[in-house]
C-alpha positions in Angstrom: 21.7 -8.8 -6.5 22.5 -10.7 -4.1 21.5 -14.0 -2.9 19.9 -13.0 0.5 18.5 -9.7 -1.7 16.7 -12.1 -4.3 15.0 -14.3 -1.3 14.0 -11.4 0.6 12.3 -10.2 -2.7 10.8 -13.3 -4.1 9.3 -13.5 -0.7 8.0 -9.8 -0.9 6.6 -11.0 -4.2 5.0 -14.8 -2.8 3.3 -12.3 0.3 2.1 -9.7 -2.6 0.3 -12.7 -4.6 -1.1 -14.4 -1.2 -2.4 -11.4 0.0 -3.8 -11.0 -3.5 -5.7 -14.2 -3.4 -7.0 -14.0 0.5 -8.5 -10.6 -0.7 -10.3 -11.9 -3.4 -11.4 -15.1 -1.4 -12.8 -12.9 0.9 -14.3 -10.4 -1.2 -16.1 -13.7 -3.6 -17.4 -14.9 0.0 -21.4 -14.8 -0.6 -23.3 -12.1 1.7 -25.0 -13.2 4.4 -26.9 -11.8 6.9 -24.0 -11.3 9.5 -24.1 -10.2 12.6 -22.2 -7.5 14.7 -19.4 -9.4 15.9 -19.2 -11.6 12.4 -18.9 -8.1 10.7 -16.2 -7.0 12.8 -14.3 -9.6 12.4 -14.6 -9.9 8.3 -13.7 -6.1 8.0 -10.6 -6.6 10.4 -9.6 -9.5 8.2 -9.9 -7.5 4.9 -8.1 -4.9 6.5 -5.2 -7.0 7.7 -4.8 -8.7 3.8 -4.8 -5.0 2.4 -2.1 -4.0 4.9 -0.1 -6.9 4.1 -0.4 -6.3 0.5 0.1 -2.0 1.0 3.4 -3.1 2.8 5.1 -5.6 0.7 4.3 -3.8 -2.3 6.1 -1.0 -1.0 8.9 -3.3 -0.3 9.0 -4.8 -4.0 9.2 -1.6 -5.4 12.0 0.2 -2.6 15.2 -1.2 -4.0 13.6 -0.6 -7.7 13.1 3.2 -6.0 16.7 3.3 -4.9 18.6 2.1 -7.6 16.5 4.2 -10.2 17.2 6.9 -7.5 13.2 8.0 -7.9 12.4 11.7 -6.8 9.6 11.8 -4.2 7.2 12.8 -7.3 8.0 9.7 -8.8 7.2 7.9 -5.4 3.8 9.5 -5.1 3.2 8.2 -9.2 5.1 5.0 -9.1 2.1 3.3 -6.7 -0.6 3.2 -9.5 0.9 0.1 -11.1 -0.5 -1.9 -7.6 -4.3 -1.2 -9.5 -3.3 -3.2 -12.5 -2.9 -7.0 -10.8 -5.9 -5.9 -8.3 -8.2 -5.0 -11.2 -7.5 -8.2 -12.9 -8.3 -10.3 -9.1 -11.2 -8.1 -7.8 -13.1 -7.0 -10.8 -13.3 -10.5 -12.2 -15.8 -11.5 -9.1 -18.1 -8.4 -10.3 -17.4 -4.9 -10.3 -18.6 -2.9 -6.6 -17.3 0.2 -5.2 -16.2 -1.2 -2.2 -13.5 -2.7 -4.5 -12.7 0.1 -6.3 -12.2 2.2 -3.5 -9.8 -0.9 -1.9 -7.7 -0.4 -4.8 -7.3 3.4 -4.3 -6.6 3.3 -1.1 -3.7 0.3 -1.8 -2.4 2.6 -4.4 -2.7 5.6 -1.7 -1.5 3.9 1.5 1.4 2.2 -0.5 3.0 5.5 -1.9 2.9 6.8 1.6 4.7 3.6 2.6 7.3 3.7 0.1 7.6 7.3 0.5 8.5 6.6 3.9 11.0 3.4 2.8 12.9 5.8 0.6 13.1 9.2 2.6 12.6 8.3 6.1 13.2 11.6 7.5 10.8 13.6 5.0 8.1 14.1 7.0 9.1 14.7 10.3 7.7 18.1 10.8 3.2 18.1 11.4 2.1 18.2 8.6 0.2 21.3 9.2 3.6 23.1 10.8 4.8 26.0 8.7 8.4 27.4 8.5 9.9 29.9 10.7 8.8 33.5 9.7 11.9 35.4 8.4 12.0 38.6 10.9 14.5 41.6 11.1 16.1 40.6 14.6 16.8 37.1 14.9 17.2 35.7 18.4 
């Protein structure tokens, strides 16, 4: 690995633990009574950690992907190891299901991340385009 390699993923790994602890500093915050705007604004900000966190640890595991030269099965799978250092930060403030369903949805959005980090021109088509009928008398 190369020098500029390593930095590039020790700093994918510093942004996977600070996103880490913003979402559990914001998830510990006591509930108050907030209003609309203060609502927004605290669901834009979890939002914004988790997207931070979805995208570097796609970009941790990529050159893993590559060099192990994963299949795109093993993309969807390898994902479910981001629940592991999120159930050790968010279920030690007290288990909800607004944090479990966080930590799906990491897993989720992140293995269609690095999906797209390993096979960028996968999904091109719709996903709801079908192939070309074969017919007797092509065009």
């Amino acid at each position: 690995m190369s020098r500029s390699e390593l930095s590039r993923m020790l700093g994918s790994i510093a942004a996977v633990f600070t996103s880490y602890a913003a979402a559990f500093w914001l998830l510990t915050l006591p509930h108050r009574q907030f209003n609309f705007l203060s609502r927004i604004g605290y669901v834009s900000a979890l939002y914004c950690v988790m997207g931070v966190g979805i995208f570097f640890w796609a970009n941790v595991l990529a050159p893993i992907g590559k060099k192990r030269r994963w299949s795109q099965r093993n993309c969807q799978y390898a994902p479910l190891i981001t629940i592991i250092p999120g159930c050790v930060l968010f279920l030690a403030g007290g288990f909800t299901w607004a944090v479990a369903n966080l930590l799906m949805y990491q897993a989720l959005f992140t293995r269609f991340c690095l999906a797209k980090l390993l096979y960028p021109n996968t999904h091109n088509d719709s996903p709801f385009e079908t192939d070309s009928l074969i017919t007797l008398f092509p065009r």
